[in-house]
N, C-alpha and C positions, 0 to 999 in steps of 0.2 A: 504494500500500500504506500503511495507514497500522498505529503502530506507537503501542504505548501503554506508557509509564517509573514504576514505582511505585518509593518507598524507603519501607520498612518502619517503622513506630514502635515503640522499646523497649516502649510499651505509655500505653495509654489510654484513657481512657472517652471516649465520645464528648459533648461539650458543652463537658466540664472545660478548664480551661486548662493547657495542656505547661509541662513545663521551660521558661524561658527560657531559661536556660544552653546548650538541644539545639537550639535555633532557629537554624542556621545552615546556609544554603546547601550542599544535597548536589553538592560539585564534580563527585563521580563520573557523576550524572545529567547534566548539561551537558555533561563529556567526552563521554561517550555519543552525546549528540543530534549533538554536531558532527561524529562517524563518518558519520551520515546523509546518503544520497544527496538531491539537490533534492526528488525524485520521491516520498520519504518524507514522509507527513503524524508526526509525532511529538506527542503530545500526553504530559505530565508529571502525577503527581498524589503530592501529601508527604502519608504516612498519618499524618503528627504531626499537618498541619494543614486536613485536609480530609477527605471522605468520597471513596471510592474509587465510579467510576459500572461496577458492574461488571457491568451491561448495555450499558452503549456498546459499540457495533458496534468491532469492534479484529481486525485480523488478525497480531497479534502482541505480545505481554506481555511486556517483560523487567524483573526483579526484581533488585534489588542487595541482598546480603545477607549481615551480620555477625553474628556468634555471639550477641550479646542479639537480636537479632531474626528470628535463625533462623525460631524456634515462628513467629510472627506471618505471616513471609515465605511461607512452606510451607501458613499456611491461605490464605493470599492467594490464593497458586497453586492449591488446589483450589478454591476457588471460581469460578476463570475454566476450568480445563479440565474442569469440572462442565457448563459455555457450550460445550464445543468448542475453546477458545480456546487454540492452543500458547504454551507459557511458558518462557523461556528466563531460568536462573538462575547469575546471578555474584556474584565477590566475595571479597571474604578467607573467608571460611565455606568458601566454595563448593571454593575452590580446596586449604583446609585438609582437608576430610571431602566429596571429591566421589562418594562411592560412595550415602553418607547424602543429599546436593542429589540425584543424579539419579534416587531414587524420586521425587521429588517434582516432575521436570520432563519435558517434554519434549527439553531438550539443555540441558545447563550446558557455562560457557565458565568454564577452568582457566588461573590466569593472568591478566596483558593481555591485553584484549579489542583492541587494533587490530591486531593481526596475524593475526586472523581473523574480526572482527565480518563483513567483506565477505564470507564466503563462510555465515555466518549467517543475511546476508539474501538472498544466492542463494540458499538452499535453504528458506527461509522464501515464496520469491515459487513458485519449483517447487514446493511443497506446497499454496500458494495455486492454483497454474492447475491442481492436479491428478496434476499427474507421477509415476510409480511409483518410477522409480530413483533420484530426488532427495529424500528427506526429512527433517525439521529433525529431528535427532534423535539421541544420542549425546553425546558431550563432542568438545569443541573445545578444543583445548591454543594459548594463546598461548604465543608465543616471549617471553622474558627481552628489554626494548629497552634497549641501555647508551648511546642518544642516544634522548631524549624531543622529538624535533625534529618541529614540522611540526602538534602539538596543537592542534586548532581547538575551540575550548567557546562552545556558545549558551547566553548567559546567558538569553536572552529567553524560556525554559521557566520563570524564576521570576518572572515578572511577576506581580503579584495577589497574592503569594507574603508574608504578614506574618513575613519572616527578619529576624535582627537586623541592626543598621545597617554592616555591615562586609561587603567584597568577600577571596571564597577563594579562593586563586591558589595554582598548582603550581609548584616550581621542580626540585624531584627526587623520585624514589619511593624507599622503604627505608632503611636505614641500618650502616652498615660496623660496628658493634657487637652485639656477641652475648648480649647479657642472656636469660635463663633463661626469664624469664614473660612474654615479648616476640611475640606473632603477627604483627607490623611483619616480623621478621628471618626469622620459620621462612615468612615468603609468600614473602621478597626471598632469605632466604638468607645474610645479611648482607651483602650488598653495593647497591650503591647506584648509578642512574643519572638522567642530569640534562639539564632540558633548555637551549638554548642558553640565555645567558644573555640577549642581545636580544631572545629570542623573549619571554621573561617580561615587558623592562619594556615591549614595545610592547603588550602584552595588558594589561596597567596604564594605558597609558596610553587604548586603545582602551574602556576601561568607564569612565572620564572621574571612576572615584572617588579619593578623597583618601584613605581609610582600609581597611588590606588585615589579613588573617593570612595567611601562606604559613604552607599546611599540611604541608609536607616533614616529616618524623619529626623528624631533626635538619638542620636549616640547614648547622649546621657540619661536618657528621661528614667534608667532605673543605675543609680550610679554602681552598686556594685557589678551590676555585670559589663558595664563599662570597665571597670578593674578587675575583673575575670578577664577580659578581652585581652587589654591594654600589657598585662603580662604574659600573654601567649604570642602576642606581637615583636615584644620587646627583642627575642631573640632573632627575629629574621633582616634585621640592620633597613625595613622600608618608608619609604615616604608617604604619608597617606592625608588624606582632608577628610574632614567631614561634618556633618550638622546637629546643630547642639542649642539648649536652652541656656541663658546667658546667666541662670542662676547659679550655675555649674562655678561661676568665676570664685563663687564663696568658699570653694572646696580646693584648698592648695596644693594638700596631696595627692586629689585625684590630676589639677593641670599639670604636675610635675611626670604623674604617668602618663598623661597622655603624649609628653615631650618625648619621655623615655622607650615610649611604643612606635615611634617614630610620624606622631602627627605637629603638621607646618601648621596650619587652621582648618579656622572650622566656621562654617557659616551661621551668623545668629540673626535669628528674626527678634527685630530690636522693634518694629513694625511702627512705632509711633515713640513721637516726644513726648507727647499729650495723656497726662492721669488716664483725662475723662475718658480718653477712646480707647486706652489700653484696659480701664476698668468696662467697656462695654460690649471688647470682642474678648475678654475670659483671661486678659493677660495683664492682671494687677500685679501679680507674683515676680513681672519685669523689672520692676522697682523697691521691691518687697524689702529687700537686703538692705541696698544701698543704691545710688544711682549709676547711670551709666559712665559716666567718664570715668568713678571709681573702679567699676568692673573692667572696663576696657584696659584702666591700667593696669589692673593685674591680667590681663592676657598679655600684655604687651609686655609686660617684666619676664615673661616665661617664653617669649618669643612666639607667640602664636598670632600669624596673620588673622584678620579679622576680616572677612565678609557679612556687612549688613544687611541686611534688608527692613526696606519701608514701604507703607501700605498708608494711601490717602485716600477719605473718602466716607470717614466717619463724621460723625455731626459736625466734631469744633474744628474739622479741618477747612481751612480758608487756602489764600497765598501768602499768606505770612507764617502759617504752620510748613507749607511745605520749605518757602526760602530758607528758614530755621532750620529746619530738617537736613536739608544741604549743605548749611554752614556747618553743622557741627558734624557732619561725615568730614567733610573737607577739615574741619579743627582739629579733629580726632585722626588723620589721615588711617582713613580704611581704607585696606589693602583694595578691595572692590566692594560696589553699594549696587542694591539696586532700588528705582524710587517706581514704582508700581500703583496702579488704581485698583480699589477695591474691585475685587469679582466677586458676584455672587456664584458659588458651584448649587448645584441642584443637589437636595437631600440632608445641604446644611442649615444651622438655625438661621447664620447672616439672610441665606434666600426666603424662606420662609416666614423670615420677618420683614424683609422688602416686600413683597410680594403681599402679606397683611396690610402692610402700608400704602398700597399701592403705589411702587416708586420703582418697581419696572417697566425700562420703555420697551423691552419685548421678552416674553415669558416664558420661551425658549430660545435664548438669544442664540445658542449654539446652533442651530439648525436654520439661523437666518442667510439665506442667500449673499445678501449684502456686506455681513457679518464681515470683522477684521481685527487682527492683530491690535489693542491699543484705542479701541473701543469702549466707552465707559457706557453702562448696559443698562443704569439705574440713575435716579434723579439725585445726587446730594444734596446736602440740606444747606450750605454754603455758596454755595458754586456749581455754573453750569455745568452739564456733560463733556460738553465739547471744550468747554474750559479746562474742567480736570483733566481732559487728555492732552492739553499743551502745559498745563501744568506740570505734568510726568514726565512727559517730552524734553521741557526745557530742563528740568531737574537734571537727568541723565544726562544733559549736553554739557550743564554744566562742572558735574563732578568727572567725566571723564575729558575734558577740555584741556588741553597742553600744556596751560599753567598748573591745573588743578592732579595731574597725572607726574607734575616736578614736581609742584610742593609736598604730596605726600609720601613720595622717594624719600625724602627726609627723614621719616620712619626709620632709620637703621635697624632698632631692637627688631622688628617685627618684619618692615616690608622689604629688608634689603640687608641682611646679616648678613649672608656670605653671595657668595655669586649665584648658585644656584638657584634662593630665594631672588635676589636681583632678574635674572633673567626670565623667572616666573612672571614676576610681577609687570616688567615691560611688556611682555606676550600676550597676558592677559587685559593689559587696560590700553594699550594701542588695538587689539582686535574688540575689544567693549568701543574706544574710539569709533570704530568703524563701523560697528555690526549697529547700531544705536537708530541709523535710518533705513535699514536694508533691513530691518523687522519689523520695522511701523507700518502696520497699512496693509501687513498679507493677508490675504483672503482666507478663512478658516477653511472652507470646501472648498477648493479650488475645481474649476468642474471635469473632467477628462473630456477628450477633445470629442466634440459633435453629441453632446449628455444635453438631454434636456432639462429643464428647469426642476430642482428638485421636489419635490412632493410629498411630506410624509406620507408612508402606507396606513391602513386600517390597522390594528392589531387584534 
């Protein structure tokens, strides 16, 4: 049987060159293929960076699919069961609005996929031979796993594959906090599970590379197994980043393992200046300790780059919250920022309570035609739409701006201690430089050529 893995592109013309920034290794596609029995031919193809052969002989489609790329995933899929071709769709989307996925497929998988991918392809091979009583078809509810043990990923579906220079490794899924406009926590539910920790550094050491991001939501949300990890790490001399809650800065002897485990930084969602709006999307606890410039300098005494992120679009946000918000990245020289407008995702409270409000200008924005990149989707309570999106706009221009990309080199402890960090740091914020308007403005579904205008199906 052979079995064909697409991951969807936020949107693209064909020829143009993608995001650099998006160019990284879809792990979920590799978990996937290592589900795969011997006797499965599995063949991979990235809509970011290839054309999809959607005449190749394939006895089975499966589509991983996130809310920007809904629209795109959903033409994919009628274009192969246009062929005959059954399609089987997962994914945070999937599992958020699976009533909306199974118009559009033959069977969506709800949830984790390995507690019943195997009975996917039993009934994917009885469809294949013909069989009446067996057919691929329906939802497939994965079970919650609170041990991620036993995870096999073939990397070797990204051979060929021009992804950026860095290997993506799992060590937990979700995360033990409740933040508001969070589709991470309304999949997991807040809670979080993890895989052993051996099992992680022997798959590090098995890919034979030196430089990782674990993509876990947050690293630390349960600190001791963060220091289970961090000394199974310790011994293999690698480089690694990853994402964390800024509370973590309190805890000295866990930043010193995490030095000692071999991590440069780690991205925090620092998301707002503002009490009010950090007490309103679930994240008082930001400030709980102490504030930020206190936290930041204990990253930066332990040498750990800092990646921010910020989110505008909560009530007390104006243009004087967000200029704020810029100046003090640019004060704090962070390593890289990013200034973002709130999204509402479908399934979380943020939407749910827009939507009460009525401060949606469209109530499936993902499935809007028109739909793009950089889009503000809801009315805020300050400031226009179309305002907050040049608000973001200009934010990003300005912190990744020439001046603004010297003055935070100045950084030594953190953005430029030895070379290696140096040369990170130029790579990454001359390609943010550049990637900043070559993202603005892509079309979510991009259409495939002579597609008529999209329609959602019945369900």
């Amino acid at each position: 049987m052979r079995i064909t893995l697409i991951y969807p592109a936020v949107g693209c013309k064909p020829g143009e060159p993608y995001v650099k920034a998006w160019q990284m290794q879809p792990l979920a596609m590799a978990v996937l293929a290592g589900m795969m029995p011997a006797d499965v031919e599995v063949r991979f193809y990235d809509d970011r960076l290839e054309a999809i052969p959607f005449d190749e002989p394939t006895d089975l489609v499966a589509i991983s699919v996130e809310t920007f790329t809904a629209l795109r995933a959903y033409r994919i899929a009628r274009q192969f069961r246009a062929r005959g071709v059954p399609v089987v769709l997962g994914g945070y989307h999937v599992t958020l609005i699976p009533d909306e996925a199974l118009g559009e497929a033959d069977a969506i998988v709800v949830g984790d996929a390995e507690a019943v991918w195997h009975q996917v392809l039993d009934d994917a091979r009885q469809r294949q031979l013909g069989a009446r009583r067996r057919q691929l078809s329906g939802v497939y509810r994965g079970s919650p796993r609170r041990t991620l043990d036993g995870i096999r990923t073939r990397r070797e579906i990204f051979e060929g594959k021009s992804y950026q220079n860095i290997t993506l490794i799992e060590s937990a899924r979700g995360c033990n906090f409740r933040c508001d406009f969070c589709s991470i926590t309304a999949y997991h539910g807040a809670s979080q599970s993890h895989r052993p920790a051996s099992e992680v550094a022997a798959e590090m050491r098995a890919t034979g590379s030196r430089r990782f991001f674990i993509v876990d939501d947050n690293i630390v949300s349960q600190p001791e197994m963060a220091r289970q990890l961090c000394r199974e790490l310790i011994p293999l001399g690698v480089n690694w980043v990853g994402q964390a809650s800024i509370h973590i800065a309190q805890d000295e002897r866990l930043l010193e393992l995490l030095v000692q485990s071999g991590c440069r930084g780690v991205l925090i969602g620092m998301e707002s200046i503002d009490p009010d709006n950090l007490e309103r999307m679930g994240k008082s606890w930001n400030l709980a300790a102490c504030d930020y410039r206190e936290s930041l300098r204990r990253f930066r005494k332990h040498g750990l780059a800092v990646y921010g992120t910020f989110v505008f679009g909560y009530d007390n946000d104006d243009q004087q919250v967000v200029r704020r918000s810029v100046e003090f990245a640019r004060e704090e020289q962070l390593f890289l920022a990013a200034f973002n407008h709130l999204v509402p995702f479908p399934g979380t409270p943020l939407y749910d309570r827009l939507a009460r409000e009525g401060r949606l200008l469209t109530e499936k924005w993902w499935l809007d035609e028109e739909g793009r990149v950089g889009d503000v989707v809801f009315r805020p309570h300050k400031v226009e739409p179309r305002e907050l999106e040049q608000l973001c706009l200009d934010a990003r221009r300005q912190f990744y701006s020439w001046s603004s990309i010297g003055g935070r080199l100045l950084d030594w402890q953190a953005n430029a201690r030895n070379p290696l960090m140096l040369g990170i740091y130029l790579a990454l914020n001359v390609q943010s430089h550049f990637d900043i308007d070559l993202r603005q403005g892509l079309r979510l579904g991009l259409a495939l050529r002579g597609e008529p205008r999209y329609e959602p199906l019945p369900v």
